[in-house]
C-alpha atoms as one frame of an Amber mdcrd trajectory, in Angstrom:
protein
 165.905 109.899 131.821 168.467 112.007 133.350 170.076 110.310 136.305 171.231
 112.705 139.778 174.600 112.567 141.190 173.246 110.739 144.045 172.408 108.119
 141.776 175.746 107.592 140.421 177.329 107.583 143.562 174.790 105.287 145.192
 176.225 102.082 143.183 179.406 100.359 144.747 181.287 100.320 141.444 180.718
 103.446 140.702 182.237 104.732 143.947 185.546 102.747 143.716 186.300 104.349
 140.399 185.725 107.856 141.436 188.427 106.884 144.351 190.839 105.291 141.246
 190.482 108.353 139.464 190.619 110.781 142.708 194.027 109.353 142.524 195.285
 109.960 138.739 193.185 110.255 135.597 192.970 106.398 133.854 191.561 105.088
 130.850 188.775 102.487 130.640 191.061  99.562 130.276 193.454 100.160 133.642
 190.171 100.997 135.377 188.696  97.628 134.640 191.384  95.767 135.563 190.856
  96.944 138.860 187.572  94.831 138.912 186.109  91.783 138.525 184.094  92.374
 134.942 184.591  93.428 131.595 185.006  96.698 130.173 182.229  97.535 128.613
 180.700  97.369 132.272 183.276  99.578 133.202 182.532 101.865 130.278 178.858
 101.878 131.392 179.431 102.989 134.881 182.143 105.806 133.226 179.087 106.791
 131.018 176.809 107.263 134.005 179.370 109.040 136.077 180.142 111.336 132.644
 176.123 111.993 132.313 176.260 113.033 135.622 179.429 115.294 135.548 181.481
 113.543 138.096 183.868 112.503 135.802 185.148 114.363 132.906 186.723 112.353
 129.522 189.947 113.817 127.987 191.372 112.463 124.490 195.331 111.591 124.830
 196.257 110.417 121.454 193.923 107.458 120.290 193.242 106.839 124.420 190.408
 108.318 126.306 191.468 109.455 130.190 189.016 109.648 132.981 189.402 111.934
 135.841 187.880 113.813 138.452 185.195 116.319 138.438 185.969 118.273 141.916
 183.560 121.033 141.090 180.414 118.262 141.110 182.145 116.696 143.745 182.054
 120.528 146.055 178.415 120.494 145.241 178.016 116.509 147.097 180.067 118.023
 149.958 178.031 121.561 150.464 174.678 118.900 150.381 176.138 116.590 152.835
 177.376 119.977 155.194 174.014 120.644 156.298 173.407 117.352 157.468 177.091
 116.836 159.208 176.186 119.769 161.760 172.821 118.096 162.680 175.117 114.886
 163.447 177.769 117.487 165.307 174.857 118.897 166.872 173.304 115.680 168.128
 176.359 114.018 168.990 177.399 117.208 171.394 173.587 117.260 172.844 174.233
 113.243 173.442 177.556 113.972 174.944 176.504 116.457 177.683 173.666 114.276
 178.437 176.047 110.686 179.010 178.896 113.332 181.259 175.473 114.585 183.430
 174.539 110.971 183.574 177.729 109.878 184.786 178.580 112.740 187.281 175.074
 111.877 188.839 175.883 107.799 189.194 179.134 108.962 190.681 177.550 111.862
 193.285 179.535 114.644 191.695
């Protein structure tokens, strides 16, 4: 079974290492020493975050680095978009509303 990107981000852990690795590319070891677990459940989260292109691997001599995947990361922010001007949209419609309300309690 294929997992989505909203999957992957949906978990806590998974989340803080994309923000470790927004940062600077790391291998599995410096990322779990960031949390409280082992590595191999670092290396599990890496693995779903991989499978779902978030994060890409790169060999660097005999250690594996972790970093980024801003393309897949576009595609979260182009979903999300839509959304964030309903929210600009409703927060604007809620704004004249509360100035209307409050020009009428003062008389204006």
């Amino acid at each position: 079974m294929r997992r989505d990107v909203f999957q992957a981000i949906a978990d806590p852990t998974r989340r803080a290492i994309i923000a470790l690795i927004a940062l600077q590319a790391m291998t599995p070891n410096a990322l779990a020493e960031n949390f409280n677990t082992t590595r191999q459940a670092v290396s599990k989260h890496l693995r779903v975050l991989t499978e779902c292109e978030l994060v890409k691997q790169e060999q660097q001599g005999r250690e594996i680095y972790y970093s980024l995947e801003i393309e897949k990361m576009k595609e979260i922010d182009i979903w999300l978009e839509q959304y964030r001007k309903i929210w600009e949209t409703r927060f604007s419609q809620l704004d004249d509303v509360l100035k209307k309300y409050k020009n009428k309690k003062h008389g204006k």
